[in-house]
N, CA, C and O atoms as a Tinker XYZ file with bonds, in Angstrom:
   356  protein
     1  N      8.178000  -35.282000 -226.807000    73     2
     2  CA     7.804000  -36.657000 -227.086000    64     1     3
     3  C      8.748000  -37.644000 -226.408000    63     2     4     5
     4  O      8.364000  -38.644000 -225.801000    81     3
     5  N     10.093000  -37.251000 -226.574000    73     3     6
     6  CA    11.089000  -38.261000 -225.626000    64     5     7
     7  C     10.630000  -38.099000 -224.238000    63     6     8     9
     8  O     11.310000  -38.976000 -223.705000    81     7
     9  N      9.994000  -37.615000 -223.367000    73     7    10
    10  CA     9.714000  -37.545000 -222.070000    64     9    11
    11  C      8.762000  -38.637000 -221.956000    63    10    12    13
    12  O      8.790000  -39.482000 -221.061000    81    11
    13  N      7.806000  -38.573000 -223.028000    73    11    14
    14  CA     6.553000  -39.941000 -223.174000    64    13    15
    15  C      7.049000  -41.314000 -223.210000    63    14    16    17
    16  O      6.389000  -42.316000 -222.934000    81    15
    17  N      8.751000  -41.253000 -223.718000    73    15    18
    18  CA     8.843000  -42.545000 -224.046000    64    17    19
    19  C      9.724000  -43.157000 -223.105000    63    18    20    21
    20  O     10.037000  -44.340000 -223.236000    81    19
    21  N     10.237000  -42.315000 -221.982000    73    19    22
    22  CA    10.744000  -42.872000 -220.717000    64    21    23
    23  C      9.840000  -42.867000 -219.609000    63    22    24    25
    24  O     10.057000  -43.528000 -218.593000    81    23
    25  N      8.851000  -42.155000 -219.767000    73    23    26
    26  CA     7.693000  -42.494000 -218.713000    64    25    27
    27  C      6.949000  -43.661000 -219.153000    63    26    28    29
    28  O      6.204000  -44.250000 -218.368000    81    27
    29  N      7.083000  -43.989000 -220.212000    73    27    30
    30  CA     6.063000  -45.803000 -220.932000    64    29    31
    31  C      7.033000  -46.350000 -220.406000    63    30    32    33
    32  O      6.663000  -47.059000 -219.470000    81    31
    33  N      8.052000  -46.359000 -220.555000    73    31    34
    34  CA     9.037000  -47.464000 -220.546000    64    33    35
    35  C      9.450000  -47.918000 -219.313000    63    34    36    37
    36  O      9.631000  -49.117000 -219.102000    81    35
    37  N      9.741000  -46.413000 -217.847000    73    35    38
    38  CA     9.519000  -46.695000 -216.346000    64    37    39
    39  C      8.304000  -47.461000 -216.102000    63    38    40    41
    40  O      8.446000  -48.518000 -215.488000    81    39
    41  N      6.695000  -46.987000 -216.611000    73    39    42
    42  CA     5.903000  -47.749000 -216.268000    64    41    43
    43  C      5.739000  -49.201000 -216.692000    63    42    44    45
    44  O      5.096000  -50.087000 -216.129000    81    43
    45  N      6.415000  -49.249000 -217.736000    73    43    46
    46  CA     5.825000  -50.904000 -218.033000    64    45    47
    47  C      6.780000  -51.785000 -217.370000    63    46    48    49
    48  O      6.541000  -52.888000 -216.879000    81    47
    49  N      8.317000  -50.924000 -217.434000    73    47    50
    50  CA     9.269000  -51.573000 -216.232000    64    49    51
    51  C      8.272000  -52.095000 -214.708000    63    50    52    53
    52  O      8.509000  -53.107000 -214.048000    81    51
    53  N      7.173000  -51.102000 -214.438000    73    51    54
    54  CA     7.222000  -51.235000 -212.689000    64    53    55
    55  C      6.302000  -52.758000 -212.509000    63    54    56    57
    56  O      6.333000  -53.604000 -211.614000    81    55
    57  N      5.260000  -52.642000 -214.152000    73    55    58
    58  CA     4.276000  -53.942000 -214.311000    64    57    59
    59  C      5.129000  -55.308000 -214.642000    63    58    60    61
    60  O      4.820000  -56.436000 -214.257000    81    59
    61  N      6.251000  -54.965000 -215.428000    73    59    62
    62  CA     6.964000  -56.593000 -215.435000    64    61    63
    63  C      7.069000  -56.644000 -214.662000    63    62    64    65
    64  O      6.422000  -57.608000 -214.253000    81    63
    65  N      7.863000  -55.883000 -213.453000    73    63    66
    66  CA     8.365000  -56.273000 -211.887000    64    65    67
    67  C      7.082000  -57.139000 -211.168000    63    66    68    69
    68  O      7.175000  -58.194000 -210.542000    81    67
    69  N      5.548000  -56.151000 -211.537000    73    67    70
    70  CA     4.818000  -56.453000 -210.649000    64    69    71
    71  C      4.446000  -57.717000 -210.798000    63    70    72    73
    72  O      4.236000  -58.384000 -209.785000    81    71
    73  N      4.264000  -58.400000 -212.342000    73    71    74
    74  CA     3.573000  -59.619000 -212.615000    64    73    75
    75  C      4.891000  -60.933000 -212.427000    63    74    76    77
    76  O      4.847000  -62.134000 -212.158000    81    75
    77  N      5.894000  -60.054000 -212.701000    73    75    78
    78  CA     7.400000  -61.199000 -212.055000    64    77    79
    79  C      6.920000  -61.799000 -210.844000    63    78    80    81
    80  O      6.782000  -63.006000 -210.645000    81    79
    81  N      6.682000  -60.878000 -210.066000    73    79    82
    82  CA     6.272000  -61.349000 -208.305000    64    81    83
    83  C      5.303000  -62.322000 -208.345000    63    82    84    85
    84  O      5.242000  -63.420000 -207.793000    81    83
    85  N      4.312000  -61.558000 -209.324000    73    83    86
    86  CA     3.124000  -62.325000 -208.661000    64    85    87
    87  C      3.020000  -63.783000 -209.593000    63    86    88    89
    88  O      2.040000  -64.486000 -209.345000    81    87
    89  N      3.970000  -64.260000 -210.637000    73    87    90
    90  CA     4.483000  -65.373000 -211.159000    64    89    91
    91  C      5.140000  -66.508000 -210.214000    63    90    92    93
    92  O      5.012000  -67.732000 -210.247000    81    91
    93  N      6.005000  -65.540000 -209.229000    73    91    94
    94  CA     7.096000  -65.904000 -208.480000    64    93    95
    95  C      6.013000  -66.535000 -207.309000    63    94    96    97
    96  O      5.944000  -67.762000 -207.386000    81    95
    97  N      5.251000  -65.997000 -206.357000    73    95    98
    98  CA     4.925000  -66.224000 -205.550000    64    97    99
    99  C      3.794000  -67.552000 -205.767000    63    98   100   101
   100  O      3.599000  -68.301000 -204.810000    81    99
   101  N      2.918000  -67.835000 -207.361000    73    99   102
   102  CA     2.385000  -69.229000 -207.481000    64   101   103
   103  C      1.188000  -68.690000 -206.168000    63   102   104   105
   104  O      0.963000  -69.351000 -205.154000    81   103
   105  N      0.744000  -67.779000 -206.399000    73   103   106
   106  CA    -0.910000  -67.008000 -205.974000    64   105   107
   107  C     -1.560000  -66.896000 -206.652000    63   106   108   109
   108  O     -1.187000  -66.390000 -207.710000    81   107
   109  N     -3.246000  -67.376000 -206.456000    73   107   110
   110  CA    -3.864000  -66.585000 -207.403000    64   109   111
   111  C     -3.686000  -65.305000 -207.459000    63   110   112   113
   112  O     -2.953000  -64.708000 -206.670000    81   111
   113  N     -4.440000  -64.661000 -208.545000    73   111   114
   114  CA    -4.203000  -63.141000 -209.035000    64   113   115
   115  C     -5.003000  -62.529000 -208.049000    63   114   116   117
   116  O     -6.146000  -62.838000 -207.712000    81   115
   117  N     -4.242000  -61.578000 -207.602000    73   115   118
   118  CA    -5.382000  -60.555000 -206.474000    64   117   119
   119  C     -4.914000  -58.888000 -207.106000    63   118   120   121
   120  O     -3.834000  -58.297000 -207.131000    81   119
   121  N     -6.316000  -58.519000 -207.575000    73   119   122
   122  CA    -6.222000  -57.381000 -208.235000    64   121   123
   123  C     -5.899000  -56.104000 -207.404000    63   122   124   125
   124  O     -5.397000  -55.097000 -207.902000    81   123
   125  N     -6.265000  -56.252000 -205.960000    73   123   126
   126  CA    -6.038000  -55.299000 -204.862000    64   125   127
   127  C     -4.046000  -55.157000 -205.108000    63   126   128   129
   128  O     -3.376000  -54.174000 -205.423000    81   127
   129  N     -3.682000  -56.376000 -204.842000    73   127   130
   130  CA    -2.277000  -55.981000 -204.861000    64   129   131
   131  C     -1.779000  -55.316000 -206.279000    63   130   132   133
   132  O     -1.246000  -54.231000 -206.512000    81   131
   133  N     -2.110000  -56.242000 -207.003000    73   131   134
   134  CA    -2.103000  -55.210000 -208.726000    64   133   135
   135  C     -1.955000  -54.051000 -208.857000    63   134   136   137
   136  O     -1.172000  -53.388000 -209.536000    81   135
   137  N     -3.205000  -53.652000 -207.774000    73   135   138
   138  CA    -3.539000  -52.186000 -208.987000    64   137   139
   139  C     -2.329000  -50.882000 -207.615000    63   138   140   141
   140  O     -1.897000  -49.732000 -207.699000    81   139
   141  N     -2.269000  -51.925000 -206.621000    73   139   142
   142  CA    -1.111000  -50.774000 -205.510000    64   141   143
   143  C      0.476000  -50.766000 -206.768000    63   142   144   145
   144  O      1.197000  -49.787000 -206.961000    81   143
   145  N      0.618000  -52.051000 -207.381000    73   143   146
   146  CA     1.960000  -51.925000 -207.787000    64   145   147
   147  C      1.603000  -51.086000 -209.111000    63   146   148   149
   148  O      2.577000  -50.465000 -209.538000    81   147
   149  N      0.326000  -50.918000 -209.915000    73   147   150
   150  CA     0.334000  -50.257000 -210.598000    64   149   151
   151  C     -0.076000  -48.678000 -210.705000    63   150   152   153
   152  O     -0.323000  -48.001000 -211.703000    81   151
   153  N     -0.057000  -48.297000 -209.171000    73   151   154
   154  CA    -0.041000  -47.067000 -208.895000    64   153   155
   155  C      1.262000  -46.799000 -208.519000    63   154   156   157
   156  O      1.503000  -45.593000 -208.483000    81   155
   157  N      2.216000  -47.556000 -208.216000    73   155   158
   158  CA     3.945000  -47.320000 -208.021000    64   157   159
   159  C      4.418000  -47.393000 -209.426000    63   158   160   161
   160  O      5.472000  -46.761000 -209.480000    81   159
   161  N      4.170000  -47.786000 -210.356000    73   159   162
   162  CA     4.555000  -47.805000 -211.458000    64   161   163
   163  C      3.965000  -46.866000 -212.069000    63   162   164   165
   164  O      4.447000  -46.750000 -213.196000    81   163
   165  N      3.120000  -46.109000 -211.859000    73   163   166
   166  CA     2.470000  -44.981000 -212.107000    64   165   167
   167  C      3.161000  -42.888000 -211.712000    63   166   168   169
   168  O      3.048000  -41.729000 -212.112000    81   167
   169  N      3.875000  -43.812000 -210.614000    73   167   170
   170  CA     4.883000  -42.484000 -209.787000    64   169   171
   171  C      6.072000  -42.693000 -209.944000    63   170   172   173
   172  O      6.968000  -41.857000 -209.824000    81   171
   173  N      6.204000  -43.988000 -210.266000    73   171   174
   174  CA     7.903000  -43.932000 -211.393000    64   173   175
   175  C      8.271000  -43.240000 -212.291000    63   174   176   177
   176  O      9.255000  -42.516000 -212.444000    81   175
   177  N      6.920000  -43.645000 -213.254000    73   175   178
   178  CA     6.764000  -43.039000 -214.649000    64   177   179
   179  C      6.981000  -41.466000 -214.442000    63   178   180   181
   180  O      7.986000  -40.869000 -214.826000    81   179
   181  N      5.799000  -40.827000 -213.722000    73   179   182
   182  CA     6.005000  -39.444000 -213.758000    64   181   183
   183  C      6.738000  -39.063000 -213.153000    63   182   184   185
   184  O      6.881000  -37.953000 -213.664000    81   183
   185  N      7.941000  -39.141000 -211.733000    73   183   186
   186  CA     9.223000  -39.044000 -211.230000    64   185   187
   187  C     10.117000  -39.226000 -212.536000    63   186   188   189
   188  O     10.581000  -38.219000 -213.072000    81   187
   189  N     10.430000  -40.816000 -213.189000    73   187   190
   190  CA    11.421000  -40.271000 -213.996000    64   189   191
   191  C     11.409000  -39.400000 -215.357000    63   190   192   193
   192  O     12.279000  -38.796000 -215.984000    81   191
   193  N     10.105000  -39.601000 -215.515000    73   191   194
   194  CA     9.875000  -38.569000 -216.425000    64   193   195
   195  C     10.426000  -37.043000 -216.278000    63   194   196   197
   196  O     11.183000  -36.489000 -217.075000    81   195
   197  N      9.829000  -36.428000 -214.969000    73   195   198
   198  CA    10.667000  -35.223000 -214.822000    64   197   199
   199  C     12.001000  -35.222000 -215.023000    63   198   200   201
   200  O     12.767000  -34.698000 -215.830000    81   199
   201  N     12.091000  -35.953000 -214.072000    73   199   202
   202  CA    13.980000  -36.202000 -214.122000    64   201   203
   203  C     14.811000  -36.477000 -215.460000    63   202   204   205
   204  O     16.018000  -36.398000 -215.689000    81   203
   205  N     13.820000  -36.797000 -216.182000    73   203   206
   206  CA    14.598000  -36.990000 -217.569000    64   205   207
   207  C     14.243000  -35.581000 -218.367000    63   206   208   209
   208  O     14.836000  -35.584000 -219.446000    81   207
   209  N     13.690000  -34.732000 -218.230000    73   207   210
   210  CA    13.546000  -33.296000 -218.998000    64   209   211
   211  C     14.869000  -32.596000 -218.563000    63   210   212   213
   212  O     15.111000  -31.547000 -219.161000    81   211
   213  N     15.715000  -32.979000 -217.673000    73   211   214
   214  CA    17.349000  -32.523000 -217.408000    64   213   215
   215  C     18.017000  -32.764000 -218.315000    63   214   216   217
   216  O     18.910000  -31.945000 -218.534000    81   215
   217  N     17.893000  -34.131000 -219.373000    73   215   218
   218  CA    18.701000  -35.411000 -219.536000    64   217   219
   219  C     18.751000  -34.227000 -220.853000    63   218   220   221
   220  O     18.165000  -33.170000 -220.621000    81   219
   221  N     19.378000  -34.369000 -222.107000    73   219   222
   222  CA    19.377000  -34.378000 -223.662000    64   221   223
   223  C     19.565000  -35.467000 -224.553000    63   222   224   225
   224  O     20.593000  -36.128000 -224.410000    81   223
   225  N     18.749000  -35.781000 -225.461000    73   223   226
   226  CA    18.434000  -36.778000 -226.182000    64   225   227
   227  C     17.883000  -37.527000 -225.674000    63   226   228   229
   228  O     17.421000  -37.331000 -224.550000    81   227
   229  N     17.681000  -39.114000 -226.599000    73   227   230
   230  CA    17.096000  -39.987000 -226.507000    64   229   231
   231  C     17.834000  -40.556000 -226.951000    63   230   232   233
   232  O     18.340000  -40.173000 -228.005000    81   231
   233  N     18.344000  -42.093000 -226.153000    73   231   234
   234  CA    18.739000  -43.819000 -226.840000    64   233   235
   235  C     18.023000  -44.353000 -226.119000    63   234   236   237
   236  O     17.197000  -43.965000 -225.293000    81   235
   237  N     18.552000  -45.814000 -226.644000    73   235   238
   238  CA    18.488000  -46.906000 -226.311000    64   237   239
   239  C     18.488000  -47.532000 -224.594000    63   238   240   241
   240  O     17.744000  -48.177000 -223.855000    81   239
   241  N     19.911000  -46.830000 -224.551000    73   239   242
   242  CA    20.180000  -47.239000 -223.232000    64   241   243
   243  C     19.857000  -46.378000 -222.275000    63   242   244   245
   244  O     20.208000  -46.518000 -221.104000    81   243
   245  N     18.742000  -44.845000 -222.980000    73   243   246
   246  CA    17.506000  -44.238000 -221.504000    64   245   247
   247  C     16.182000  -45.070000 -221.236000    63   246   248   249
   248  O     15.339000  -45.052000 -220.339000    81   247
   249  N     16.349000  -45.767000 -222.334000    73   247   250
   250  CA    14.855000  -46.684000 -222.037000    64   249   251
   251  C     15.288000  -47.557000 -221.374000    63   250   252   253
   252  O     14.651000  -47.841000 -220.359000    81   251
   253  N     16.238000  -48.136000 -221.615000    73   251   254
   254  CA    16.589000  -49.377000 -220.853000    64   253   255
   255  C     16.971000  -49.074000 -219.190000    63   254   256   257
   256  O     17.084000  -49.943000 -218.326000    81   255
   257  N     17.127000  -47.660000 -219.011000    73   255   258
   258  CA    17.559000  -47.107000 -217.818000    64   257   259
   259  C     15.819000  -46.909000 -217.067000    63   258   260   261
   260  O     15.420000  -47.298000 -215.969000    81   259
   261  N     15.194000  -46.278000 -217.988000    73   259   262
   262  CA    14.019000  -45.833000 -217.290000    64   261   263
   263  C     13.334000  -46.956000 -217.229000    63   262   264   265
   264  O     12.431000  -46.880000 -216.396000    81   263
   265  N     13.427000  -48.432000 -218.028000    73   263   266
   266  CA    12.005000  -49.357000 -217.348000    64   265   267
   267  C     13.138000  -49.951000 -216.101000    63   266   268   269
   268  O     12.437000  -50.093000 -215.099000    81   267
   269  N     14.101000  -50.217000 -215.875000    73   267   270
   270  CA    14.688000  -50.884000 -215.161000    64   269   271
   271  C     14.422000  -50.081000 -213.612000    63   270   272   273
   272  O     13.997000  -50.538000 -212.550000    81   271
   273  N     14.974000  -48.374000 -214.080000    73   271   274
   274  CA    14.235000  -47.637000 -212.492000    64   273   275
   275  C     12.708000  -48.500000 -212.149000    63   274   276   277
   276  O     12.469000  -49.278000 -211.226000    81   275
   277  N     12.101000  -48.179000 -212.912000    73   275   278
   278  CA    10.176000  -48.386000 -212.969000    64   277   279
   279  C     10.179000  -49.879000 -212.167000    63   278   280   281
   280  O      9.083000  -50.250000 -211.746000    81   279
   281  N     11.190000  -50.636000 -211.965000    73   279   282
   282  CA    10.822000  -52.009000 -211.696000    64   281   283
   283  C     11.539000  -52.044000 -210.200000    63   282   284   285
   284  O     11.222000  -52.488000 -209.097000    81   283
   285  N     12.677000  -51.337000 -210.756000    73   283   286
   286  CA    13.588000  -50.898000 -208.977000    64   285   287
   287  C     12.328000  -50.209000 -207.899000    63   286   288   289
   288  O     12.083000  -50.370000 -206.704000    81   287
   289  N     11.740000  -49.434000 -208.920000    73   287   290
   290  CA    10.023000  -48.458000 -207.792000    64   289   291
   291  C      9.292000  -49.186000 -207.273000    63   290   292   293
   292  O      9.081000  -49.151000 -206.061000    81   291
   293  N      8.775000  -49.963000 -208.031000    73   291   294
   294  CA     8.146000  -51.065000 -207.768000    64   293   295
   295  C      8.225000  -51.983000 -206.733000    63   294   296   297
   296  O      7.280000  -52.298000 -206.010000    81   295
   297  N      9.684000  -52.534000 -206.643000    73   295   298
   298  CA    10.230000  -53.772000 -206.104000    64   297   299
   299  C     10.330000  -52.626000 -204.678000    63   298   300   301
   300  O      9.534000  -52.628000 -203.739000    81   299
   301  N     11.538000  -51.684000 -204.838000    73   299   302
   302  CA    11.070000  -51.132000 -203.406000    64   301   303
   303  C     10.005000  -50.639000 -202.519000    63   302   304   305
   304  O     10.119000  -50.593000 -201.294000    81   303
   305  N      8.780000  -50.205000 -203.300000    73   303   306
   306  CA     7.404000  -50.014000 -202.958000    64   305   307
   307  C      7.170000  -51.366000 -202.207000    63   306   308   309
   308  O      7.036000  -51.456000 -200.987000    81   307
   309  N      7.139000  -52.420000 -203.104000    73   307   310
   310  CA     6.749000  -53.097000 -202.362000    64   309   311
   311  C      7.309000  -54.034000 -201.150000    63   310   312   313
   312  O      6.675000  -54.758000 -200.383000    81   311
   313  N      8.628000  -53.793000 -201.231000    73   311   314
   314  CA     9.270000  -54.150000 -199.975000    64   313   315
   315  C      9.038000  -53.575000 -198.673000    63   314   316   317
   316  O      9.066000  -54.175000 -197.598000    81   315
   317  N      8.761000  -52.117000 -198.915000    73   315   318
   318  CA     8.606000  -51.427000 -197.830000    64   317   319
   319  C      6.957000  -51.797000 -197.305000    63   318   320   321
   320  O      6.835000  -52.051000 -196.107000    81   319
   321  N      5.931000  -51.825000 -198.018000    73   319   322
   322  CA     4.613000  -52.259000 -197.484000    64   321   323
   323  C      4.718000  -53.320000 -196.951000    63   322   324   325
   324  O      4.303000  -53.473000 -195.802000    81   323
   325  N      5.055000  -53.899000 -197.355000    73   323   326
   326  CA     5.393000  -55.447000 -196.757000    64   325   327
   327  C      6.054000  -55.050000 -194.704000    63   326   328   329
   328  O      5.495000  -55.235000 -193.623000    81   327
   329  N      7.154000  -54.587000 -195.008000    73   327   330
   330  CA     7.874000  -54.503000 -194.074000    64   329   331
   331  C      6.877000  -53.558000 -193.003000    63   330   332   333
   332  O      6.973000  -53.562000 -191.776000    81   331
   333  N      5.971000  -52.811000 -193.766000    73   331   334
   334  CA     5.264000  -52.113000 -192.721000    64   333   335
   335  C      3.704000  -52.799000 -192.267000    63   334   336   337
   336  O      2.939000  -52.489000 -191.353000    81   335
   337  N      3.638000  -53.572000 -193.042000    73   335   338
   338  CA     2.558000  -54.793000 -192.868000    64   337   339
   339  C      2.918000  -55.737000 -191.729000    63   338   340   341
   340  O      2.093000  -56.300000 -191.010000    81   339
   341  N      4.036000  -55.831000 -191.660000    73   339   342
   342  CA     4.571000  -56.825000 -190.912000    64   341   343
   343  C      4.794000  -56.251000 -189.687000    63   342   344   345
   344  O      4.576000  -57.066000 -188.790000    81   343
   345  N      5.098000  -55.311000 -189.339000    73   343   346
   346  CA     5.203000  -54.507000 -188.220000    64   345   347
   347  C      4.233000  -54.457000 -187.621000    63   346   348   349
   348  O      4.266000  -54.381000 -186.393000    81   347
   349  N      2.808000  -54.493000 -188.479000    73   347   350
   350  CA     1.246000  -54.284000 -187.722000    64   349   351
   351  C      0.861000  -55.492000 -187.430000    63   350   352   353
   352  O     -0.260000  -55.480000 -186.921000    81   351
   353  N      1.380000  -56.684000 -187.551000    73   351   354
   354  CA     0.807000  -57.588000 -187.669000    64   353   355
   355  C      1.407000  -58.339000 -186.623000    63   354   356
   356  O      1.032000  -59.490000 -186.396000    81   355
């Protein structure tokens, strides 16, 4: 059950990140970009999830570790599309 609750917690990390941005940037909502950051927040979750079946126990400060990764996934996901968007363009 502790594996469930650092994979919620990476993923909902990767969606604050995602809706931070899209707050930040003063765009309408475009669900295309959405649902890419919520498929990176989707491979956070289950990456740190594994990675946390190493770990023993559960606190406070693994959740706070695992949404903060989930938003770091995110933010670098989407830096790198960007950067490779830009290259094609």
């Amino acid at each position: 059950m502790n594996v469930f609750w650092i994979a919620l917690a990476a993923f909902v990390g990767g969606i604050i990140a995602a809706l931070a941005g899209w707050l930040e940037t003063q765009e309408p909502f475009n669900p295309r970009k959405f649902s890419a950051s919520v498929a990176r927040a989707l491979v956070a979750a289950i990456g740190i999830a594994v990675a946390y079946t190493y770990a023993n126990g559960l606190s406070a400060i693994d959740i706070a570790m695992a949404l903060l990764a989930g938003a770091g996934v995110d933010c670098l996901g989407n830096r790198v599309a960007g950067a490779i968007t830009a290259r094609r363009g």
